[in-house]
ROLO-863501 format. One record per residue: residue number from 1; z, x, y of N, C-alpha, C in turn. Coordinates in pm, 1 decimal. Atoms other than C-alpha are relative to their C-alpha. Layout:
// ROLO-863501
+-----+----------+----------+----------+----------+----------+----------+----------+----------+----------+
! pos !      npz !      npx !      npy !     capz !     capx !     capy !      cpz !      cpx !      cpy !
+-----+----------+----------+----------+----------+----------+----------+----------+----------+----------+
! NUM !        Z !        X !        Y !        Z !        X !        Y !        Z !        X !        Y !
...
+-----+----------+----------+----------+----------+----------+----------+----------+----------+----------+
// end
This chain:
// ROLO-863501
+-----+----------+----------+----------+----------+----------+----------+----------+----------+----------+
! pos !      npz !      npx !      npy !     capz !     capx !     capy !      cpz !      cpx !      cpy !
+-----+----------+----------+----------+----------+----------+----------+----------+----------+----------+
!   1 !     20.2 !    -79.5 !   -119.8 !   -921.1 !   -444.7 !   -764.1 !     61.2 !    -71.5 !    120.4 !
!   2 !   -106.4 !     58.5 !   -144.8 !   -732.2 !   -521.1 !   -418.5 !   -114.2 !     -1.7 !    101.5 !
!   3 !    124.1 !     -0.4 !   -133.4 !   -967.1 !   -630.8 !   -114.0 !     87.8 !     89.3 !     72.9 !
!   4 !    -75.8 !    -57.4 !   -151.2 !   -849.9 !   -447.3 !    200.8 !    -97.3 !      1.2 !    124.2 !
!   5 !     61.5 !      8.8 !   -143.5 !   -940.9 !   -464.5 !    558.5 !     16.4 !    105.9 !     71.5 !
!   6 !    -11.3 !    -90.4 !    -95.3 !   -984.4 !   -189.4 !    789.4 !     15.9 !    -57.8 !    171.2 !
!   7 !    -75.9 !     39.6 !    -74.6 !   -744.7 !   -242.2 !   1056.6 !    -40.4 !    116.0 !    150.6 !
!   8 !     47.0 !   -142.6 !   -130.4 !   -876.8 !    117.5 !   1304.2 !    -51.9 !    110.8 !   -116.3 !
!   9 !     35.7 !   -105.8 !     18.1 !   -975.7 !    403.7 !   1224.7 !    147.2 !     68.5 !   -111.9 !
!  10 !    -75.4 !    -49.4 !    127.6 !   -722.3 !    529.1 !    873.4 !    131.1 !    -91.4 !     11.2 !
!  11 !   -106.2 !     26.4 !     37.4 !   -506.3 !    231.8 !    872.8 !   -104.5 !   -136.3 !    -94.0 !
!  12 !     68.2 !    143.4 !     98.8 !   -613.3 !    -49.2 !    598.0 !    168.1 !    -97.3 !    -14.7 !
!  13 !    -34.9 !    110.5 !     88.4 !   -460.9 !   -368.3 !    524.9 !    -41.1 !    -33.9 !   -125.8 !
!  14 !     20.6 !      3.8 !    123.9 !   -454.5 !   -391.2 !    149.4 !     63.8 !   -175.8 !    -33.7 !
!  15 !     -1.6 !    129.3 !     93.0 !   -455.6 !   -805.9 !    -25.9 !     44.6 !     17.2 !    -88.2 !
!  16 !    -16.4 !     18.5 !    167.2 !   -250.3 !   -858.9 !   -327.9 !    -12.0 !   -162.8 !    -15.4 !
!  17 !     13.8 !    158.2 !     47.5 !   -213.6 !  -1288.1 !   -370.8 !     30.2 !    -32.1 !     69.0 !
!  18 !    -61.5 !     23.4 !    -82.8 !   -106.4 !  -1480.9 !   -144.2 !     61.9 !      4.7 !    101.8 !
!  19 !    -58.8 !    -51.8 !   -137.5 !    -55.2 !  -1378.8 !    166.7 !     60.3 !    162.1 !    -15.4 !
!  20 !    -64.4 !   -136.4 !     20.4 !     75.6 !  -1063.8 !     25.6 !      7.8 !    161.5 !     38.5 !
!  21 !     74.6 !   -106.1 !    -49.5 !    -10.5 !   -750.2 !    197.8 !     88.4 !    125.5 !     21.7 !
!  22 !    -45.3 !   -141.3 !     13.0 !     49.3 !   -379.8 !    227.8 !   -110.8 !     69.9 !     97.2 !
!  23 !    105.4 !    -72.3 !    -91.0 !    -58.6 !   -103.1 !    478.5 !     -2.2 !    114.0 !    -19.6 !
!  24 !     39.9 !   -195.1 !    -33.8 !   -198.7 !    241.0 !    435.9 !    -70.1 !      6.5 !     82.6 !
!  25 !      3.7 !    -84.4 !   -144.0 !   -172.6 !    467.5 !    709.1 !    -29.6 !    148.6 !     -6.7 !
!  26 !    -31.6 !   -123.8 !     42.3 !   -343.2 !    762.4 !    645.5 !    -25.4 !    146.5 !    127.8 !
!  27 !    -10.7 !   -103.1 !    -42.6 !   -265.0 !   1087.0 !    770.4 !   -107.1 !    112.5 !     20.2 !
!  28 !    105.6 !   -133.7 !     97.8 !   -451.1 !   1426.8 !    783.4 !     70.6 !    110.6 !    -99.5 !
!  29 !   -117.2 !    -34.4 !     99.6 !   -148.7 !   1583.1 !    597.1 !     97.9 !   -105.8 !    -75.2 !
!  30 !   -134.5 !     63.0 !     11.7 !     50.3 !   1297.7 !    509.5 !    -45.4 !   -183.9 !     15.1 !
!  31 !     25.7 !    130.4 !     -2.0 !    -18.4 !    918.8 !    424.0 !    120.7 !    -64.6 !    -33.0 !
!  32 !   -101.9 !     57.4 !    -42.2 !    205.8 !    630.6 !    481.8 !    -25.8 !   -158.7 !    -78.6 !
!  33 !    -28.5 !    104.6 !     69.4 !    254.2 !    316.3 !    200.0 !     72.0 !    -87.7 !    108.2 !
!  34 !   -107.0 !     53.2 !    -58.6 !    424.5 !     42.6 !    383.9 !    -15.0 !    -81.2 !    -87.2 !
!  35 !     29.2 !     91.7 !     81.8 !    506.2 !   -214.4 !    130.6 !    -73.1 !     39.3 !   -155.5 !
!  36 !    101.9 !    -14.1 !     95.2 !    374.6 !   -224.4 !   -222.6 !     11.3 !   -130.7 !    -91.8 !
!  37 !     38.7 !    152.5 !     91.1 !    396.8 !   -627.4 !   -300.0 !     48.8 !    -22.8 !   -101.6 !
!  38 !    -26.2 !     28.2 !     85.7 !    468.8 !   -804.2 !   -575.1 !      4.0 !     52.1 !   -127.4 !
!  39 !     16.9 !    -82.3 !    129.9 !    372.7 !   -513.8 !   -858.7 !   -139.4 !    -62.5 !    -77.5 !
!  40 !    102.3 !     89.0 !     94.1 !    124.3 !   -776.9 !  -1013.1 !    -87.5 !     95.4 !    -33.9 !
!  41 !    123.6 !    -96.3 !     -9.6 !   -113.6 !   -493.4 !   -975.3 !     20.7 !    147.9 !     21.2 !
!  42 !    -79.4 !   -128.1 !    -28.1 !   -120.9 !   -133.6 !   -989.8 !    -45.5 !     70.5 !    154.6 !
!  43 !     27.3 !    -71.1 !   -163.9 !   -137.1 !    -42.4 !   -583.5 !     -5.4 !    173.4 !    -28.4 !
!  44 !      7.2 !   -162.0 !    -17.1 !    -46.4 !    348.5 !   -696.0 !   -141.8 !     57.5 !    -10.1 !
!  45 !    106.1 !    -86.2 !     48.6 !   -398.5 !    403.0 !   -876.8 !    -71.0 !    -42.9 !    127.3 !
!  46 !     81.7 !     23.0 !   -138.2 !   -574.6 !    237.7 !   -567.9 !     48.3 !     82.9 !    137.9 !
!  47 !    -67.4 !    -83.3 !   -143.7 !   -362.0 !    465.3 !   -328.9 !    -74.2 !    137.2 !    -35.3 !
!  48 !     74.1 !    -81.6 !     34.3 !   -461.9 !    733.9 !   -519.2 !   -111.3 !     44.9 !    -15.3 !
!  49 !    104.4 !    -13.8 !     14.4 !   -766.5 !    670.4 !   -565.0 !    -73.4 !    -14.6 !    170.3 !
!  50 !     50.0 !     -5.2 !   -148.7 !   -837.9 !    638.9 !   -182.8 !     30.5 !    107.6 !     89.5 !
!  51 !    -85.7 !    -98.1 !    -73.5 !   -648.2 !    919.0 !    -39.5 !    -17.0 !     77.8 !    -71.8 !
!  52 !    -25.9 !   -124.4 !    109.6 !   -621.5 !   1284.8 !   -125.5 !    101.7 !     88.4 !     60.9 !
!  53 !   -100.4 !    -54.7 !    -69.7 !   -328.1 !   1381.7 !     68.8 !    148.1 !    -46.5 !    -65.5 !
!  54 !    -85.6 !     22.8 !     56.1 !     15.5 !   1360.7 !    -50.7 !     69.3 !   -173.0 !    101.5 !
!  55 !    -33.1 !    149.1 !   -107.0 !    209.0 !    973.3 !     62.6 !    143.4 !     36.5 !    -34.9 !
!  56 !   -166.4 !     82.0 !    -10.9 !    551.7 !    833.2 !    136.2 !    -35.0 !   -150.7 !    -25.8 !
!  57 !    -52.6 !    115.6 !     17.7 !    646.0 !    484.9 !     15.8 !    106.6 !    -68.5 !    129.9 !
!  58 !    -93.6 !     64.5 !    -99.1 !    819.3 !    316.2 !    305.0 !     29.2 !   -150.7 !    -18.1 !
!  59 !    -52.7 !    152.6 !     14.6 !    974.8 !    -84.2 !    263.8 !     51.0 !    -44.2 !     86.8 !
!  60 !     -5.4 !     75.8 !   -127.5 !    971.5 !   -273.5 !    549.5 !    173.5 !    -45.0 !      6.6 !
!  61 !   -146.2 !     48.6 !     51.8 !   1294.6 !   -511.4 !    376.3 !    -15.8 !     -4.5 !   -119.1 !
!  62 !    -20.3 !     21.8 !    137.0 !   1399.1 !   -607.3 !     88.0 !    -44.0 !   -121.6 !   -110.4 !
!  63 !     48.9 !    115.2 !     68.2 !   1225.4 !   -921.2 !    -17.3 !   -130.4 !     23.4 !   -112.3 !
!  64 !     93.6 !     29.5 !    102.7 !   1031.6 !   -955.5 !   -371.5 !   -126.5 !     55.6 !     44.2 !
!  65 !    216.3 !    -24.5 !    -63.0 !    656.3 !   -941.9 !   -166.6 !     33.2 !    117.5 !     63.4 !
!  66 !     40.9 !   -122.0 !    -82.5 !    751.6 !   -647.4 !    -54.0 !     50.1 !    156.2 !    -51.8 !
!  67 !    -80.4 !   -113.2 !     86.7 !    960.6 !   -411.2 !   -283.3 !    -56.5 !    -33.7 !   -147.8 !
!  68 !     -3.8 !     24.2 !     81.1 !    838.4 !   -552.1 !   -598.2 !    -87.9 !     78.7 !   -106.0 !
!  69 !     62.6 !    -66.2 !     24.2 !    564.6 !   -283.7 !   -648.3 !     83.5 !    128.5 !    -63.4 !
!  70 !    -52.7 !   -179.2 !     33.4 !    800.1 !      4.6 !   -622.5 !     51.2 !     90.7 !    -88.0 !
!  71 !     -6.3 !   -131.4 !    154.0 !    827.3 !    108.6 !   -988.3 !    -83.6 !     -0.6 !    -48.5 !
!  72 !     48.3 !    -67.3 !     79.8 !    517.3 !    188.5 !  -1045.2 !    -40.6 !    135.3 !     98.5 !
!  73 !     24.5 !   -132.5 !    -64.0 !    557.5 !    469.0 !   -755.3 !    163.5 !    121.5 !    -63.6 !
+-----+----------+----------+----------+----------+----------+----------+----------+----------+----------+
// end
């Protein structure tokens, strides 16, 4: 399971290892992935499972901790 922090009112900071982090931003139509970390873990079922609105995947850059999630979206 991924800790996360509630950052305001529908944005969380999501924990994967090490400093590793990811932010959902959610919408009332429309939620917002930034990041999905290293993969180590499956972030989709925890997105899913928190949200019931359709998302976007967005990637900050291109470094490992931060794209390394994005095949299991």
């Amino acid at each position: 399971m991924y800790e996360y922090t509630k950052i305001r009112d529908n944005i969380w900071q999501i924990a994967e290892d090490n400093g590793v982090y990811c932010t959902l931003i959610k919408g009332r139509e429309l939620a917002v992935l930034i990041d999905t970390g290293f993969g180590k873990r499956d972030l989709r079922a925890f997105v899913e499972e928190n949200i019931s609105t359709p998302y976007i995947v967005i990637n900050s850059h291109g470094h490992p901790d931060h794209i390394g999630g994005n095949y299991r979206f």
